[in-house]
Structures are given as structure tokens and as C-alpha cells.
C-alpha positions in Angstrom: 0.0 0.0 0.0 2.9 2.7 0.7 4.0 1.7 -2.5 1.5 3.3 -3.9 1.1 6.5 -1.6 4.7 7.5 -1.7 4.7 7.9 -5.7 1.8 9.8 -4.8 2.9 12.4 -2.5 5.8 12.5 -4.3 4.2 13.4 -7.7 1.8 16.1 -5.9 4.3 17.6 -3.9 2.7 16.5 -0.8 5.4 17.1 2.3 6.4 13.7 4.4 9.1 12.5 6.1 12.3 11.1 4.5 13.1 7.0 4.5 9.3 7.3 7.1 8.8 4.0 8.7 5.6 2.8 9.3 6.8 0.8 12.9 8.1 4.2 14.3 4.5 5.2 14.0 2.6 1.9 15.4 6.0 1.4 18.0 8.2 2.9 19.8 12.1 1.4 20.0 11.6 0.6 24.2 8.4 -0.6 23.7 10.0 -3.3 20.9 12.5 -4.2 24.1 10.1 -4.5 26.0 8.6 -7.2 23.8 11.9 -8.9 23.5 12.0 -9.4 27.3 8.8 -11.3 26.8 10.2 -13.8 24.4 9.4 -12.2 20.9 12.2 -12.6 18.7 14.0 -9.6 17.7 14.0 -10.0 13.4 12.1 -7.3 11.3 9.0 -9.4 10.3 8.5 -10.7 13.9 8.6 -7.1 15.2 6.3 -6.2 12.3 3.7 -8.9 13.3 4.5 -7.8 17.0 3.0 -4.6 15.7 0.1 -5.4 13.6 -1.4 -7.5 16.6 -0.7 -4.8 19.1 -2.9 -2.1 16.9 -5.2 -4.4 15.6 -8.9 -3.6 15.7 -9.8 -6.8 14.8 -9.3 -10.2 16.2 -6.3 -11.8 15.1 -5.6 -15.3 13.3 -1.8 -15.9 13.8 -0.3 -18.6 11.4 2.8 -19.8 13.7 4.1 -23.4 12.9 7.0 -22.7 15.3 5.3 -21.3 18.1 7.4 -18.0 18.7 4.5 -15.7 18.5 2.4 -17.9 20.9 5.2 -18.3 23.5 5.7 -14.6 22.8 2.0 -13.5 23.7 1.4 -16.4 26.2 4.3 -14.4 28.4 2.8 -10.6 27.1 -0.6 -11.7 28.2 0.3 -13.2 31.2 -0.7 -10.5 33.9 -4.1 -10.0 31.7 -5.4 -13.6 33.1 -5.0 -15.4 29.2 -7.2 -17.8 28.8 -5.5 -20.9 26.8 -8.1 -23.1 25.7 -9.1 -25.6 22.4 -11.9 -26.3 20.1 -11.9 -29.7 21.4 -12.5 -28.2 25.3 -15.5 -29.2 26.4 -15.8 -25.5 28.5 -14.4 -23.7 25.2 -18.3 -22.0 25.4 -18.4 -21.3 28.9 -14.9 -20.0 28.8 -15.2 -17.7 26.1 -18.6 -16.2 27.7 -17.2 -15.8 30.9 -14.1 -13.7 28.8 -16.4 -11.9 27.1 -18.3 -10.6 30.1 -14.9 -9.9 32.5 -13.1 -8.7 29.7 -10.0 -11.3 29.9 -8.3 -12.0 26.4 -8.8 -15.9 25.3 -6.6 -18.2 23.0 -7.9 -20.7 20.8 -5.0 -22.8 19.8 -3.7 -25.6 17.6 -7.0 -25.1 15.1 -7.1 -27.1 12.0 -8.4 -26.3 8.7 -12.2 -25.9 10.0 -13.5 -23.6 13.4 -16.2 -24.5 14.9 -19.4 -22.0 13.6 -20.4 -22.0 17.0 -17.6 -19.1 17.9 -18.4 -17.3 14.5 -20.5 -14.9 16.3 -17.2 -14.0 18.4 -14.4 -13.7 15.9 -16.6 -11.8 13.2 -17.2 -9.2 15.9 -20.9 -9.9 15.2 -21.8 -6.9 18.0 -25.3 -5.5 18.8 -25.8 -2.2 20.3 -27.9 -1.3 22.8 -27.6 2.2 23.9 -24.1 2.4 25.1 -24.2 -1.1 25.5 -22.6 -3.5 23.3 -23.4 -7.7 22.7 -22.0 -10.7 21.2 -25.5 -13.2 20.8 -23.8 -16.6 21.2 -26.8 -19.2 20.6 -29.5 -18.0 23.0 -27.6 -15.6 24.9 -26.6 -11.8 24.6 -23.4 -11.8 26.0 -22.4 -8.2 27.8 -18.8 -7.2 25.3 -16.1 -5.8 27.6 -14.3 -3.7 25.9 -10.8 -5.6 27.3 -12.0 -8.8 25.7 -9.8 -10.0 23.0 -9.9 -13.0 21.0 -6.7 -15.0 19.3 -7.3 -17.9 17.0 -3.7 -19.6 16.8 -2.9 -22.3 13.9 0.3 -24.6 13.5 -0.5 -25.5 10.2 2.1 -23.9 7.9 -0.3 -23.3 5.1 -3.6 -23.3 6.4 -7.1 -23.2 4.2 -10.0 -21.1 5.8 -12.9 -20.1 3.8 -12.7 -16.4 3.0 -14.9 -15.0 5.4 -12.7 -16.0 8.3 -9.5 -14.0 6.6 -11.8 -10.9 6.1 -12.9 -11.0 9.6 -9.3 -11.9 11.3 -6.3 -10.3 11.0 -3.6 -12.4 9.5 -0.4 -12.5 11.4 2.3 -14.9 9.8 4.7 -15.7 12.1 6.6 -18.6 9.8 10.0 -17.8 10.7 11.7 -16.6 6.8 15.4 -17.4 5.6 16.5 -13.2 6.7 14.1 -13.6 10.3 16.1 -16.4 11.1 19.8 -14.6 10.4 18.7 -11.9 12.3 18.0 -14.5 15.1 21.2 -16.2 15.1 22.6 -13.0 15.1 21.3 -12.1 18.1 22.3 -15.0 20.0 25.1 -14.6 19.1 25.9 -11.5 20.4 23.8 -11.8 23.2 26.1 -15.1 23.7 29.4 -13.4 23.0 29.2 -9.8 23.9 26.9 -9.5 26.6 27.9 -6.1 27.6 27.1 -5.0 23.8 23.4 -6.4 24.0 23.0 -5.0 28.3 24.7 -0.7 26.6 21.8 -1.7 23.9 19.2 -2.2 26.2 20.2 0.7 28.4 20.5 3.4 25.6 17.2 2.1 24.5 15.7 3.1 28.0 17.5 6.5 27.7 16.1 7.3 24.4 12.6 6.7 25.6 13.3 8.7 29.1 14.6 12.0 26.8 11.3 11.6 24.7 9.5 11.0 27.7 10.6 13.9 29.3 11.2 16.2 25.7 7.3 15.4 26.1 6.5 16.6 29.2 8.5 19.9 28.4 6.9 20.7 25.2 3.4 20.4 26.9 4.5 22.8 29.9 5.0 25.5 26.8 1.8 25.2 25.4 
């Protein structure tokens, strides 16, 4: 899609920012550390998908044959109560209602090719309003939708098949580790292995940046 803006600006002599990357605007260089920390692996695309989930309006549908983005939002989610569960549960209903009321994020994992219609309500965002009120109607109940609730659908299959409607209603986050991810991944290990005082002035000039925007911030709102 920027492939087609920038030619666009460009020809209409629209101002923007030089080399502009979209992650500086959907992330921030700490909180990408942050995410680290919590197991997500430090290559471009997984920092990419990092993003795309964590500004999401929809629901996502993470493709992740390796499990790095699970293990990765397992530990992000962690202090949020996840709730880990599978089609084949028996309480998969009662946990996602209970979710959907309190507003704690749930994970469907290890799906196959088909998802249950029963949870199609839920992952189409299938939400009726009622003053300020909003509802999920799963069978013959109206559910209460807190707005905290999220929903992840997690798949191991490599190349999975779901009929259109579910793509158009998920977000799809690969997580497939690719030839350049996985470089980057070694790379870091082996820095992280062999020059652990590198990777520690890293982190900590990372944390300095964001303190001097932090407080270049606060400044800049005293003037006004």
C-alpha cells in the first residue's frame, strides 16, 4: 500500500518524512524491548507482526508453525489472566462467555483447517448495540462485550485453508519464521552469547532514548 502512496505524495508535492517508517509510527524502539524481554524474537518481520497485533482492531488469526509468536503473547498476556483453551475443550463455550463478560483476552490454539461455527458470532465481531451497550448473541444468549476482551485464534499448520470469510474478519499475522528472520535470530544470539555487555549498553541506551522523549514530552506540553 505505501508503495502506492509515496509515488503519490511524491508526484503532488505532498510534504512527508524522508526514509518514514511505518513501525516508528505503530511502536516505539523501548516498547520493541520491552517485547523482547517477553520472548518475541528480535528479526524485522516478527517485530512487524508484533505490531500489527498490538494495533489491531480486529481479532487476530496468527499462522505460527514454530510457536514463537504464541510463547511470545502467552508471556505478554500473562498478567491479563489469558485464557489458553481448544476447540476440542469441552468449556471452550463457557470460557469464552465468561471472557467476554470480565473482559479477559482468550486463546484458541492448535485449530485445523475448520473452526467451529459455534464461535463465529465471536471472531466476526458480530456486536449488537444497545444504547451504550454493546453484545455478542452466542446461541441464546446476549453476551455483555467488555471492551478488554480480545480474542486470538492460533494455527500450526504452515499453510492453512479457511474459507474467506474467516480471513476478512481476522487479521492475519504470519509468524513462519523466513530465511533473513532467522539470520537476524542467530545474530542475536550470538551477540547476546558473545558480547553480553554490547546487547546489556543496547538495552540501556534504549531506556534513555525513551526517558529523553519522555521527558522532551513533558516539556513541550508545559509551553503550550
Amino acid at each position: 500500500m505505501l508503495s502506492k502512496f509515496i509515488p503519490f505524495f511524491a508526484a503532488n508535492a505532498i510534504p512527508m518524512t524522508s526514509n518514514y517508517n511505518v513501525l516508528d509510527m505503530l511502536t516505539s524502539p523501548s516498547q520493541i524491548a520491552s517485547w523482547n524481554t517477553q520472548k518475541l524474537p528480535s528479526d524485522q518481520v516478527s517485530v512487524e507482526n508484533g505490531s500489527i497485533l498490538c494495533n489491531s482492531e480486529r481479532y487476530s488469526l496468527i499462522i505460527d508453525p514454530q510457536l514463537q509468536g504464541v510463547t511470545w503473547l502467552k508471556e505478554r498476556s500473562k498478567e491479563d489472566n489469558l485464557q489458553v483453551t481448544r476447540l476440542s475443550n469441552p468449556k471452550i463455550i463457557s470460557t469464552l462467555e465468561l471472557s467476554i463478560e470480565n473482559g479477559t483476552p482468550v486463546m484458541i490454539e492448535n485449530l485445523d483447517n475448520s473452526i467451529d461455527a459455534v464461535i463465529q458470532p465471536v471472531y466476526s465481531r458480530a456486536v449488537i448495540k444497545k444504547g451504550r451497550n454493546k453484545y455478542i448473541k452466542m446461541g441464546d444468549k446476549e453476551l455483555s462485550l467488555n471492551p478488554k476482551f480480545n480474542l486470538f485464534l492460533h494455527t500450526k499448520l504452515s499453510n492453512p485453508h479457511y474459507p474467506p470469510e474467516i480471513q476478512a474478519e481476522c487479521t492475519l499475522i504470519n509468524f513462519t519464521v523466513t530465511e533473513s528472520g532467522l539470520e537476524d535470530q542467530l545474530l542475536d544470539l550470538v551477540v547476546l552469547k558473545e558480547r553480553p555487555d554490547l546487547a546489556a549498553q543496547s538495552v540501556e541506551l534504549i531506556k534513555q532514548q525513551n526517558q529523553f522523549k519522555i521527558t522532551l514530552s513533558e516539556l513541550e506540553a508545559d509551553l503550550l
